[in-house]
Predicted model as a PDB file, atoms N, CA, C, CB and O in Angstrom, pLDDT in the B-factor column:
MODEL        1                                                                  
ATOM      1  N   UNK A   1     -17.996  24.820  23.605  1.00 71.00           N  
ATOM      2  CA  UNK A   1     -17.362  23.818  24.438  1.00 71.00           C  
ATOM      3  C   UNK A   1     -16.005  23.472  23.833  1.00 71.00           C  
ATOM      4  CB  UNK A   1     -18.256  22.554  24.574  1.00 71.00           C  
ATOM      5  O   UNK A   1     -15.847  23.299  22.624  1.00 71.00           O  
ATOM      6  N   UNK A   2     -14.957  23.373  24.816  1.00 90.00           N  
ATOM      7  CA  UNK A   2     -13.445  23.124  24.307  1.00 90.00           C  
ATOM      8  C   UNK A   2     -13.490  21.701  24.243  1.00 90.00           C  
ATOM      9  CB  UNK A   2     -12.150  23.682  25.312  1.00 90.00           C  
ATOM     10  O   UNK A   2     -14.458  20.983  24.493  1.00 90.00           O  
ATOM     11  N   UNK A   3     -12.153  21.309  23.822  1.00 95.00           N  
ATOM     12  CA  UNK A   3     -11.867  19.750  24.024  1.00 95.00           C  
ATOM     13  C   UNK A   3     -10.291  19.938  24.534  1.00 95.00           C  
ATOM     14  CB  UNK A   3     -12.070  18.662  22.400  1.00 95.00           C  
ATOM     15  O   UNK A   3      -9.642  20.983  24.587  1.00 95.00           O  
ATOM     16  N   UNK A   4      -9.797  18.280  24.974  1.00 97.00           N  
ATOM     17  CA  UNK A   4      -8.767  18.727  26.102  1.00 97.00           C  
ATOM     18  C   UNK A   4      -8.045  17.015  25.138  1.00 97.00           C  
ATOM     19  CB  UNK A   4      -9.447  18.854  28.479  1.00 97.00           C  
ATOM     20  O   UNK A   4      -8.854  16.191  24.712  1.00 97.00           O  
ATOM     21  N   UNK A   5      -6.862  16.850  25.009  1.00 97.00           N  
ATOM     22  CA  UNK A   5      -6.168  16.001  24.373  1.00 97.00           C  
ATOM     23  C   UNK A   5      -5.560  15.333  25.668  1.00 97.00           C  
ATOM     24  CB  UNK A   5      -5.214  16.631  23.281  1.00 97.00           C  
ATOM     25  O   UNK A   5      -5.114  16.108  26.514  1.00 97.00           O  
ATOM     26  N   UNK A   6      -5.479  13.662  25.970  1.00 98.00           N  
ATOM     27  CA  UNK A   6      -4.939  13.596  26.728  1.00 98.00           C  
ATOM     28  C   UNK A   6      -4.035  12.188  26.394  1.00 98.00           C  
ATOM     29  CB  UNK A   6      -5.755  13.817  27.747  1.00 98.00           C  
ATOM     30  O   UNK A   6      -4.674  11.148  26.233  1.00 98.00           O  
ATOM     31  N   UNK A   7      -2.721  12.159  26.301  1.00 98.00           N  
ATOM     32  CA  UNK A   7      -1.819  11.158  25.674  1.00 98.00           C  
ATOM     33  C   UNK A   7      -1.589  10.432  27.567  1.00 98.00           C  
ATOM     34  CB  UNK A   7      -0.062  12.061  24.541  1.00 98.00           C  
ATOM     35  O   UNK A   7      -1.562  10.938  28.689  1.00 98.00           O  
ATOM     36  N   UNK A   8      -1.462   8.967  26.974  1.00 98.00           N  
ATOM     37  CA  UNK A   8      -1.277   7.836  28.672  1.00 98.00           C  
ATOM     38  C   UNK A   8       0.447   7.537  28.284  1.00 98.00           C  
ATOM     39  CB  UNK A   8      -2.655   5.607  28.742  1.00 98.00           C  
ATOM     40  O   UNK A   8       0.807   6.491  27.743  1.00 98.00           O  
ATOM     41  N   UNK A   9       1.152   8.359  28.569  1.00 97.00           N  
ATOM     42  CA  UNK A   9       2.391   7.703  28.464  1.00 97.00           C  
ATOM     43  C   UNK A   9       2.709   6.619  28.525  1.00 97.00           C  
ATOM     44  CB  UNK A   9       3.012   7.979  29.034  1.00 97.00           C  
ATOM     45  O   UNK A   9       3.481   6.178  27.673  1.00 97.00           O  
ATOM     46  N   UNK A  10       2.190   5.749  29.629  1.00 97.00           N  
ATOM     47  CA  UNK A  10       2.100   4.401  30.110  1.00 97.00           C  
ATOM     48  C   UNK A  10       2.005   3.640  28.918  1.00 97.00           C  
ATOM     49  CB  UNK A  10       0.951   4.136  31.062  1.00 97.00           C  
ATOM     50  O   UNK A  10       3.014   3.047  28.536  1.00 97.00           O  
ATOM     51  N   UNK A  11       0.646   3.541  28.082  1.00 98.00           N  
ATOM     52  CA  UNK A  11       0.367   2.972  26.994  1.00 98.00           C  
ATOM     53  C   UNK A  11       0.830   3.425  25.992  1.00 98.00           C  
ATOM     54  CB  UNK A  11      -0.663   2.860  26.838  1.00 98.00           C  
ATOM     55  O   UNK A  11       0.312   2.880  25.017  1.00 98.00           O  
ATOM     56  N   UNK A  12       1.892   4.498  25.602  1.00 98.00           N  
ATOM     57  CA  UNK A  12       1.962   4.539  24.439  1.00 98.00           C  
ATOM     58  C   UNK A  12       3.266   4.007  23.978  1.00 98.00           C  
ATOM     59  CB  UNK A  12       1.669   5.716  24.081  1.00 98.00           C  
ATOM     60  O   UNK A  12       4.385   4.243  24.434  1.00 98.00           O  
ATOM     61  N   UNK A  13       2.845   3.084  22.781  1.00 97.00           N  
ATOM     62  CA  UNK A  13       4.474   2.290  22.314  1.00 97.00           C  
ATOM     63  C   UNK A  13       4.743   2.889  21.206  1.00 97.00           C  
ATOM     64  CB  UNK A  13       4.579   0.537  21.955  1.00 97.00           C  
ATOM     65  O   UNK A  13       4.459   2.298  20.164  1.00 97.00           O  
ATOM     66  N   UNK A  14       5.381   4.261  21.142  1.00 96.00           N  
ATOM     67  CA  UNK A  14       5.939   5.015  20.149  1.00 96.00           C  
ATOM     68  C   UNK A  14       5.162   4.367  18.913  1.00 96.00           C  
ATOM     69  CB  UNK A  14       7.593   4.942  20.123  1.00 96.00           C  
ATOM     70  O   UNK A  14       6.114   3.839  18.339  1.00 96.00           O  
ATOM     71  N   UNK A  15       4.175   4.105  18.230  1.00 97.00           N  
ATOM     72  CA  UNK A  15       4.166   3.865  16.782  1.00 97.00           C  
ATOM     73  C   UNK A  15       4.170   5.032  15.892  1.00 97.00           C  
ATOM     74  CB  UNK A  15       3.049   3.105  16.445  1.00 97.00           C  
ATOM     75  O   UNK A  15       4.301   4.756  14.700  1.00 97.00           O  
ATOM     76  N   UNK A  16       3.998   6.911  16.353  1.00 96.00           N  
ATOM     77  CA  UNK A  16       4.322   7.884  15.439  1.00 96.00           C  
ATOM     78  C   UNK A  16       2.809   7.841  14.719  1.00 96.00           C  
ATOM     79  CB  UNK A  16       5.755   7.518  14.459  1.00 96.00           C  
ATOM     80  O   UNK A  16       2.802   8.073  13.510  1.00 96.00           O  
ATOM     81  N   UNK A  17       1.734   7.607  15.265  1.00 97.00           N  
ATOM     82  CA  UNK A  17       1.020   7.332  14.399  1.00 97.00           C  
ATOM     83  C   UNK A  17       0.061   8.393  14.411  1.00 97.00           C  
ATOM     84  CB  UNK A  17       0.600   6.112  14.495  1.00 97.00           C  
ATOM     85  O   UNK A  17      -0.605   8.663  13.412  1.00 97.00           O  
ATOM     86  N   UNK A  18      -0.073   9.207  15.850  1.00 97.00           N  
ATOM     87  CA  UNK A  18      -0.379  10.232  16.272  1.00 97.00           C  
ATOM     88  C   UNK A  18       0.287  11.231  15.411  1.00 97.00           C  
ATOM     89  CB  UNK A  18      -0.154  10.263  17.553  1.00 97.00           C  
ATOM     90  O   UNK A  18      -0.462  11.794  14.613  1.00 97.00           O  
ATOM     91  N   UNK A  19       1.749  11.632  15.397  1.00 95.00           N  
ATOM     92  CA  UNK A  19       2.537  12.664  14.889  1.00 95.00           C  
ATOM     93  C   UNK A  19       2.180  12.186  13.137  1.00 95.00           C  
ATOM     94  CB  UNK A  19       4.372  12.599  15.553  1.00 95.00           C  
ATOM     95  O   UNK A  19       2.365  13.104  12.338  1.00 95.00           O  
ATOM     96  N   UNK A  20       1.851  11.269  12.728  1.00 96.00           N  
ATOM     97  CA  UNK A  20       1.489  10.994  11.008  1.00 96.00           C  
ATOM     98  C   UNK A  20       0.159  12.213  10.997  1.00 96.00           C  
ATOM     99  CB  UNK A  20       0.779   8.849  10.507  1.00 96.00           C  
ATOM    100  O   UNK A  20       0.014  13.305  10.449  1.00 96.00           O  
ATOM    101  N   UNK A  21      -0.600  11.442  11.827  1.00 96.00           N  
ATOM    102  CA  UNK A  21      -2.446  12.023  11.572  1.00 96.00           C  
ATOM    103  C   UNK A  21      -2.439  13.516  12.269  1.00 96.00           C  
ATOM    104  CB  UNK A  21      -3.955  10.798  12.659  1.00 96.00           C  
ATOM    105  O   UNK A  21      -3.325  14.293  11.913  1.00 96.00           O  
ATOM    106  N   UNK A  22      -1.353  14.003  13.371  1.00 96.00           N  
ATOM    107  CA  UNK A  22      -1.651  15.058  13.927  1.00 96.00           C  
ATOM    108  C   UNK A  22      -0.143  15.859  13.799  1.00 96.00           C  
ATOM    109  CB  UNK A  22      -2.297  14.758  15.377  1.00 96.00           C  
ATOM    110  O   UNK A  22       0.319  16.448  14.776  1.00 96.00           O  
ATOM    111  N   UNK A  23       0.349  15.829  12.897  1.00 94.00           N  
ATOM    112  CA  UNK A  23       1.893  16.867  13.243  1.00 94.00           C  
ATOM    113  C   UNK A  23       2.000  18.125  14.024  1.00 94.00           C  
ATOM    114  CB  UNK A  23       2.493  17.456  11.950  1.00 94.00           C  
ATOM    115  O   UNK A  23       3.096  18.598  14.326  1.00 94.00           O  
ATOM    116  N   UNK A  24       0.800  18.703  14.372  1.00 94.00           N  
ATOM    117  CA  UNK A  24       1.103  20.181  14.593  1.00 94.00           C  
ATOM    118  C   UNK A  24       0.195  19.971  15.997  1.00 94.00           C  
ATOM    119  CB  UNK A  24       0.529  21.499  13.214  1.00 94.00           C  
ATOM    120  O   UNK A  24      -0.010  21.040  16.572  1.00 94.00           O  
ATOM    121  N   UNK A  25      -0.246  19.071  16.495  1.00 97.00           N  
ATOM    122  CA  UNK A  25      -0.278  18.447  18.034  1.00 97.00           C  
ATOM    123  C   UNK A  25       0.200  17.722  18.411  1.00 97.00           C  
ATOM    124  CB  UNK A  25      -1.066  18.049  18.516  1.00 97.00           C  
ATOM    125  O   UNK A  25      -0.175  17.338  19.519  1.00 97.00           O  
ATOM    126  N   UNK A  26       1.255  17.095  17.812  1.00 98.00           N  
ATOM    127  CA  UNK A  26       2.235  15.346  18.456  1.00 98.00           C  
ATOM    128  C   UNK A  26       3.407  15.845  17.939  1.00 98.00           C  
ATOM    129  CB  UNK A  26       1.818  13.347  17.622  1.00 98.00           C  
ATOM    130  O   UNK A  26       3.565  16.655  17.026  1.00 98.00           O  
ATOM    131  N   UNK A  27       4.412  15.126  18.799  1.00 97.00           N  
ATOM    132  CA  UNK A  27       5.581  14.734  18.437  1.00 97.00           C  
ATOM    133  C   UNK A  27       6.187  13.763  19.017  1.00 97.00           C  
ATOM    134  CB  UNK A  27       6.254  15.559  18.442  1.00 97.00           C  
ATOM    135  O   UNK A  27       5.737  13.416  20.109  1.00 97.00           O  
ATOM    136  N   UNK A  28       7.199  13.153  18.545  1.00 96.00           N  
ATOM    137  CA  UNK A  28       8.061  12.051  19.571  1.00 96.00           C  
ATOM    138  C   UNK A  28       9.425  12.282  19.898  1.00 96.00           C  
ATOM    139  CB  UNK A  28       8.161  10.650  18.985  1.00 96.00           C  
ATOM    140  O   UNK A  28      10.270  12.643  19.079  1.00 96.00           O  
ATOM    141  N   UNK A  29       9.667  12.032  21.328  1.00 97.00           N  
ATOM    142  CA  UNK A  29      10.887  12.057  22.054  1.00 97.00           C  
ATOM    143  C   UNK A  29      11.923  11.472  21.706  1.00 97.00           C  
ATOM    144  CB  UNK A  29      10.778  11.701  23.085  1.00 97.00           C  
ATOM    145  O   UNK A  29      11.992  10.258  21.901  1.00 97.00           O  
ATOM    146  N   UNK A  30      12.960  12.137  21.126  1.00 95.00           N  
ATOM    147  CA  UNK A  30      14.034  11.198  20.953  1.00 95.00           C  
ATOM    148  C   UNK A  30      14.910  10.256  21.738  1.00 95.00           C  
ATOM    149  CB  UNK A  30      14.695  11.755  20.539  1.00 95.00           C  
ATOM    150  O   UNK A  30      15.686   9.384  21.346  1.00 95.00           O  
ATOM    151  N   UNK A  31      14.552  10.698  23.073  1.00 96.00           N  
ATOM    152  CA  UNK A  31      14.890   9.757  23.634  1.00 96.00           C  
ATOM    153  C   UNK A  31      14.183   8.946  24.658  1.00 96.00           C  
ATOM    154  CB  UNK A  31      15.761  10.094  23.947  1.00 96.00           C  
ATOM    155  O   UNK A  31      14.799   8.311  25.514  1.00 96.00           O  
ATOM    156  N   UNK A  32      12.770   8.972  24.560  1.00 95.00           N  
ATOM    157  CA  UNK A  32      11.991   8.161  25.218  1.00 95.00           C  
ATOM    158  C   UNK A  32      11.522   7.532  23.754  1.00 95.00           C  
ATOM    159  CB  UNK A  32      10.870   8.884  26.319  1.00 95.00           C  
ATOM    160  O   UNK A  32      10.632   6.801  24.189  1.00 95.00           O  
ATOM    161  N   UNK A  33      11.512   7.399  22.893  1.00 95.00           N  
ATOM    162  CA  UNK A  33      10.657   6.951  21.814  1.00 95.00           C  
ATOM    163  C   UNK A  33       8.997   7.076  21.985  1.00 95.00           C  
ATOM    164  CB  UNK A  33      11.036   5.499  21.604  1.00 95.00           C  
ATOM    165  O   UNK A  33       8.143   6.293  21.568  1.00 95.00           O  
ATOM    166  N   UNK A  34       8.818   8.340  22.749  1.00 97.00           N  
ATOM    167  CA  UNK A  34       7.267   8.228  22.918  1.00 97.00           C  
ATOM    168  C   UNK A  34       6.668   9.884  22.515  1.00 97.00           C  
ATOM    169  CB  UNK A  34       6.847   7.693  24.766  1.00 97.00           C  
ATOM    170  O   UNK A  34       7.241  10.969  22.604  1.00 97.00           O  
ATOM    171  N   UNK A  35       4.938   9.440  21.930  1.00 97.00           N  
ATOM    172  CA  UNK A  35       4.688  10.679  21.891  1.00 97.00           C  
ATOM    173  C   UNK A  35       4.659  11.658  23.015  1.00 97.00           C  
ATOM    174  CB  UNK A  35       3.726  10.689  21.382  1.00 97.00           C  
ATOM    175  O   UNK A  35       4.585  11.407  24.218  1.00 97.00           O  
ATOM    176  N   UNK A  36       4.762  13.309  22.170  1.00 97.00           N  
ATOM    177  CA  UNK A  36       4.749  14.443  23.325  1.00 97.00           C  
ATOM    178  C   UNK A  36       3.537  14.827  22.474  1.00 97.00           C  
ATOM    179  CB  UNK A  36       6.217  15.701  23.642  1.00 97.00           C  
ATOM    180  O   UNK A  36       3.266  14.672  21.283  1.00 97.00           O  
ATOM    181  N   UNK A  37       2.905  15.384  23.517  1.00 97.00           N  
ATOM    182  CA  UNK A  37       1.709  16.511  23.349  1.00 97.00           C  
ATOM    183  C   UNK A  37       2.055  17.626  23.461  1.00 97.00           C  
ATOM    184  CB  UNK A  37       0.660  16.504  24.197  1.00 97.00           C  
ATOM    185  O   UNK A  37       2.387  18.072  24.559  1.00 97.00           O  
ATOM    186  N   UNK A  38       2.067  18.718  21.800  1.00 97.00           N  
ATOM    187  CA  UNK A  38       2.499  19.798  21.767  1.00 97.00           C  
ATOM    188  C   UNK A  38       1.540  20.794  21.904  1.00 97.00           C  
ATOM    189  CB  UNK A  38       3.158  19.890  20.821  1.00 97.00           C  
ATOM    190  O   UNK A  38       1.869  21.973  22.037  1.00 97.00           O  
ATOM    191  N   UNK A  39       0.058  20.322  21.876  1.00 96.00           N  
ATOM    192  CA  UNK A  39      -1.048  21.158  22.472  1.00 96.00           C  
ATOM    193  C   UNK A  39      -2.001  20.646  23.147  1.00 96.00           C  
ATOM    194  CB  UNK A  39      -1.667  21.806  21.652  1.00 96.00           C  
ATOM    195  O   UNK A  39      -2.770  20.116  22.345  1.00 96.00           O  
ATOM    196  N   UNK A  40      -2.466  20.485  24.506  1.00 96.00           N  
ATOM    197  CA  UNK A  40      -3.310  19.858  25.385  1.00 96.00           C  
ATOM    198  C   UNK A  40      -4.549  20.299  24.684  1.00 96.00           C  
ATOM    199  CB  UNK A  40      -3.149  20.243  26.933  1.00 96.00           C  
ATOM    200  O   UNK A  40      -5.374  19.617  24.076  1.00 96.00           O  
ATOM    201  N   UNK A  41      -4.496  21.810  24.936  1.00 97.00           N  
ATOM    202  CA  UNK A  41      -5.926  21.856  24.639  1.00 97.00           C  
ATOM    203  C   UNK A  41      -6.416  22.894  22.839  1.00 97.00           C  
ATOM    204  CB  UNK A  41      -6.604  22.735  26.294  1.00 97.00           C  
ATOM    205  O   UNK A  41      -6.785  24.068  22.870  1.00 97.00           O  
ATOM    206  N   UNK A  42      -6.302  22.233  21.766  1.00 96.00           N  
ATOM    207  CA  UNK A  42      -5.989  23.123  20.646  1.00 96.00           C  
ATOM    208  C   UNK A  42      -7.637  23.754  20.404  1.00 96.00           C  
ATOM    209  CB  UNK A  42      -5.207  22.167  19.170  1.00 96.00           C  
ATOM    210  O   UNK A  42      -8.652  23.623  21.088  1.00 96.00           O  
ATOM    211  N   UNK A  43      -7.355  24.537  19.021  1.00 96.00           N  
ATOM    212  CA  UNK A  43      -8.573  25.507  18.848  1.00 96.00           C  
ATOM    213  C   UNK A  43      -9.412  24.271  18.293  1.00 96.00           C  
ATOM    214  CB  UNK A  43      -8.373  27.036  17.699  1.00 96.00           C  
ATOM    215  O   UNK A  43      -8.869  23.326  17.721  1.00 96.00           O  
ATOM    216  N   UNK A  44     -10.939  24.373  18.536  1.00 95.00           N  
ATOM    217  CA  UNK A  44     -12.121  24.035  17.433  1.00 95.00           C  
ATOM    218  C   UNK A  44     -11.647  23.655  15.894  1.00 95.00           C  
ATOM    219  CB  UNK A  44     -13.106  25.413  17.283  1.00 95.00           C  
ATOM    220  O   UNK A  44     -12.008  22.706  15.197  1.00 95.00           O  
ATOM    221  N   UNK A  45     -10.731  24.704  15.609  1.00 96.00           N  
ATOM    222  CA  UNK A  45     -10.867  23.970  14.217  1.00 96.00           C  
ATOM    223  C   UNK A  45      -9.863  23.318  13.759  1.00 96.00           C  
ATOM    224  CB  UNK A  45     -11.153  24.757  13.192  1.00 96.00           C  
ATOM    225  O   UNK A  45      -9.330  23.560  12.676  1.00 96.00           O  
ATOM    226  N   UNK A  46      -9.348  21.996  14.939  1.00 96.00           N  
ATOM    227  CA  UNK A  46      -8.509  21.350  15.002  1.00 96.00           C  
ATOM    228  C   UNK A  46      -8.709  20.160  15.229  1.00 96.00           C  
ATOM    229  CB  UNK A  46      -7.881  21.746  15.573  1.00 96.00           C  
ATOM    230  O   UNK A  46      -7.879  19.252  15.289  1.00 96.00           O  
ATOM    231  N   UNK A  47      -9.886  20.119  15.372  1.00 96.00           N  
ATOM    232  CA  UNK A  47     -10.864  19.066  16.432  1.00 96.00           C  
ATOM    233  C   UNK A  47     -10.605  17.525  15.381  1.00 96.00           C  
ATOM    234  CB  UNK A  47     -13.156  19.740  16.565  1.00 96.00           C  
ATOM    235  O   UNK A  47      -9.938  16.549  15.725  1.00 96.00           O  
ATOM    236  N   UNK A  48     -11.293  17.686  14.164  1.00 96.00           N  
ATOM    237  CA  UNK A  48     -10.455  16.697  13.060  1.00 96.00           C  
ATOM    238  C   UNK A  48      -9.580  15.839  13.397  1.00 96.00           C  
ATOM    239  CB  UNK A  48      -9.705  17.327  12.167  1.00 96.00           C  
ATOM    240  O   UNK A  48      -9.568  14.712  13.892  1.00 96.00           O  
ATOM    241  N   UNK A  49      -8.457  17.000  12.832  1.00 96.00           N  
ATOM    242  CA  UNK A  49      -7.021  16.982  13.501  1.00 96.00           C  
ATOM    243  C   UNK A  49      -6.730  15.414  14.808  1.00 96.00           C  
ATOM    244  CB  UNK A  49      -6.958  18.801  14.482  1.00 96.00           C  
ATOM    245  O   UNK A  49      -6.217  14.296  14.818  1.00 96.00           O  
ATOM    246  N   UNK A  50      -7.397  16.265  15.632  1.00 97.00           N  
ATOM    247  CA  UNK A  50      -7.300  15.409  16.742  1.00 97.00           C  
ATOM    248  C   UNK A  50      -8.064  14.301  16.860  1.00 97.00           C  
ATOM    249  CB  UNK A  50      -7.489  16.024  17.754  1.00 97.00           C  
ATOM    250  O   UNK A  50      -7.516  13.340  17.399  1.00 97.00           O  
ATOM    251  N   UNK A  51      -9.152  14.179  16.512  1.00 97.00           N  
ATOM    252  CA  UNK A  51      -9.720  13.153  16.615  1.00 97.00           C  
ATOM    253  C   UNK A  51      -9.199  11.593  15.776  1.00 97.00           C  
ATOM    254  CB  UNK A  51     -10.919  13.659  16.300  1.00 97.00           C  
ATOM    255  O   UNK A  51      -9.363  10.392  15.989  1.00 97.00           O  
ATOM    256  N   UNK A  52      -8.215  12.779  14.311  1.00 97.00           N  
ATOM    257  CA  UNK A  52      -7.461  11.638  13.854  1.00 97.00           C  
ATOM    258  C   UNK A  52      -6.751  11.197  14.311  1.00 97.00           C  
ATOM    259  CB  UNK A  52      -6.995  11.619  13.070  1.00 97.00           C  
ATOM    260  O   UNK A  52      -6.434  10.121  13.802  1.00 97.00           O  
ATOM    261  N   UNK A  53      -6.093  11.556  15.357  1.00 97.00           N  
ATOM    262  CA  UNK A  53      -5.069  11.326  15.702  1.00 97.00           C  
ATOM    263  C   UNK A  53      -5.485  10.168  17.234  1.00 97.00           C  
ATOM    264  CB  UNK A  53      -4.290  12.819  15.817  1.00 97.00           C  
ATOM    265  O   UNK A  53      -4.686   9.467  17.855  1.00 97.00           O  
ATOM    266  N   UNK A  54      -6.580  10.286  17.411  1.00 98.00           N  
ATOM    267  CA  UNK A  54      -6.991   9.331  18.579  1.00 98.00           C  
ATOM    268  C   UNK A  54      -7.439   8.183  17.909  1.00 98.00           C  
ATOM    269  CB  UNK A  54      -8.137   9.875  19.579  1.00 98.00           C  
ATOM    270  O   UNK A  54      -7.169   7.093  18.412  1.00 98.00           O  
ATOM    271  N   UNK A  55      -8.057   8.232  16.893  1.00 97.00           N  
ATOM    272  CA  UNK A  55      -8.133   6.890  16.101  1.00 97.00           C  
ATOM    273  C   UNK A  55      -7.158   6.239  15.284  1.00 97.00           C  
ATOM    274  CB  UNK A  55      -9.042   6.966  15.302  1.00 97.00           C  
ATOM    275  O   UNK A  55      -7.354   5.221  14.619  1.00 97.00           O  
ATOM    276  N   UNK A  56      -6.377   6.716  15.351  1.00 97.00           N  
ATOM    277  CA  UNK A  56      -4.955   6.309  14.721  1.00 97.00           C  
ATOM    278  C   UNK A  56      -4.001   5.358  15.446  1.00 97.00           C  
ATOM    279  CB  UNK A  56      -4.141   7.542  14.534  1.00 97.00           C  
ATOM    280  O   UNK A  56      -3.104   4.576  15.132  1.00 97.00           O  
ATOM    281  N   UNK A  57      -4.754   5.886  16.827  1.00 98.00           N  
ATOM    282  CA  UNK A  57      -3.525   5.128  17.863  1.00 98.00           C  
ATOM    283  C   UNK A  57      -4.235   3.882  17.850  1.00 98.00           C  
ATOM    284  CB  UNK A  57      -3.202   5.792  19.665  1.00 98.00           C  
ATOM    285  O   UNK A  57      -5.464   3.800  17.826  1.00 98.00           O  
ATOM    286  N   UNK A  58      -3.050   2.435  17.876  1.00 97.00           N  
ATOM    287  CA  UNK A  58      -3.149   1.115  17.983  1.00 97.00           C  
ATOM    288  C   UNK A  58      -3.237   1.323  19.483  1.00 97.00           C  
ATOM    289  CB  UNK A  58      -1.992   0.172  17.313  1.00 97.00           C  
ATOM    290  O   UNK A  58      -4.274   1.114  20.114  1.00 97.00           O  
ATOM    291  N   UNK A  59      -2.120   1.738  20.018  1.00 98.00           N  
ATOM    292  CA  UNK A  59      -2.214   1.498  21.803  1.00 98.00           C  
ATOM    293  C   UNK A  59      -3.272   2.434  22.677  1.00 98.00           C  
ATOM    294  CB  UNK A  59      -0.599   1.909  22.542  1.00 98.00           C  
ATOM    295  O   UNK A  59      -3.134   2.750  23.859  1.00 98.00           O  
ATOM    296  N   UNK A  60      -4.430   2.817  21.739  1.00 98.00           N  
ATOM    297  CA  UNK A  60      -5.196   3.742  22.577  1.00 98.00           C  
ATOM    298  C   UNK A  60      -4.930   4.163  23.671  1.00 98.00           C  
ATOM    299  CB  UNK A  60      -6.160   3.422  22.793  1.00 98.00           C  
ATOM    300  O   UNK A  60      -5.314   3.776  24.775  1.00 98.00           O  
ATOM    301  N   UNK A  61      -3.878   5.432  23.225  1.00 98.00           N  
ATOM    302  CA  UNK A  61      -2.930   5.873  24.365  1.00 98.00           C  
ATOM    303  C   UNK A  61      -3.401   7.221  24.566  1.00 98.00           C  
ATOM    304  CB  UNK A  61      -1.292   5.819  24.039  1.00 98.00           C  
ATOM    305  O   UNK A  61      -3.085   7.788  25.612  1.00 98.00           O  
ATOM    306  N   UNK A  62      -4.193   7.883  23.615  1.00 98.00           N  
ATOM    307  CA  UNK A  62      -5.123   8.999  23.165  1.00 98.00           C  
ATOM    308  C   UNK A  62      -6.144   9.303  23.555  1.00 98.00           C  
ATOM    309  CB  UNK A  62      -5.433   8.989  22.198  1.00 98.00           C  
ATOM    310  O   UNK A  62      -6.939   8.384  23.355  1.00 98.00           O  
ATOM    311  N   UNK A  63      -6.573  10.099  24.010  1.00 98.00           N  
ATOM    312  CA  UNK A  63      -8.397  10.386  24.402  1.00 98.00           C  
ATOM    313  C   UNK A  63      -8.150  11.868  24.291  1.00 98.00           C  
ATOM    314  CB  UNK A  63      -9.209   9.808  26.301  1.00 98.00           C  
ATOM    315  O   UNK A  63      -7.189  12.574  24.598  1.00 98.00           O  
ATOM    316  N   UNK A  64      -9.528  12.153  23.663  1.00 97.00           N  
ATOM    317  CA  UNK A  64     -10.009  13.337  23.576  1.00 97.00           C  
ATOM    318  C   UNK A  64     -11.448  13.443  24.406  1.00 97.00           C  
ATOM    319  CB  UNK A  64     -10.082  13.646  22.114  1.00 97.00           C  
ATOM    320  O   UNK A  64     -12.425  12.745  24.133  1.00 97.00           O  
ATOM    321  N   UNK A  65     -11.403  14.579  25.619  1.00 96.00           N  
ATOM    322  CA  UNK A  65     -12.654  15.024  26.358  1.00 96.00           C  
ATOM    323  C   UNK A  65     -13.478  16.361  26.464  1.00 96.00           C  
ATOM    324  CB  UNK A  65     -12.372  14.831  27.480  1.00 96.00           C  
ATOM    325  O   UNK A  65     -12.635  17.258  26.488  1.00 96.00           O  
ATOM    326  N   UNK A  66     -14.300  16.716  26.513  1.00 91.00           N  
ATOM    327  CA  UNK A  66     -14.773  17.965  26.777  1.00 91.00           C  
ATOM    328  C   UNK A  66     -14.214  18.705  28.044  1.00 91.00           C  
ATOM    329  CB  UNK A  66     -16.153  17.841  26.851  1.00 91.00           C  
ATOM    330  O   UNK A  66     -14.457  18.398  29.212  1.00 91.00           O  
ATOM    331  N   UNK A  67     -13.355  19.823  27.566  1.00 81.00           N  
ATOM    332  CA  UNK A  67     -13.469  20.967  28.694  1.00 81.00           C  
ATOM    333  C   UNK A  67     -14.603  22.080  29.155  1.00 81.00           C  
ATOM    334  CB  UNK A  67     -12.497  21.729  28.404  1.00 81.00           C  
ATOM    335  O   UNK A  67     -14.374  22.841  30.095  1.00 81.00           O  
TER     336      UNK A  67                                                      
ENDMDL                                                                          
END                                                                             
């Protein structure tokens, strides 16, 4: 079973906190000050990775789901 990363633009107030816990799935816009999702859906053994990166976020702007 995959997993699928899904960032709420809406809610997210740039804190970078995603791109701290996940660098090589987040980044932020320089000129929106908000995170980008550089992989929707990454491999299994990334899953960590990502999950840190959903608990990291203050603006629970993050969710991770099963594909």
């Amino acid at each position: 079973m995959g997993m699928k990363l899904v960032l709420d633009l809406d809610a997210c107030q740039g804190y970078a906190n995603c791109l701290i816990e996940s660098p090589g799935l987040f980044d932020l816009d320089d000129r929106t000050d908000k995170a980008v999702l550089l992989d929707e859906t990454p491999a299994e053994d990334r899953r960590a990775e990502a999950e840190a990166a959903v608990r990291g976020c203050p603006a629970r702007a993050i969710s991770l789901e099963s594909s």
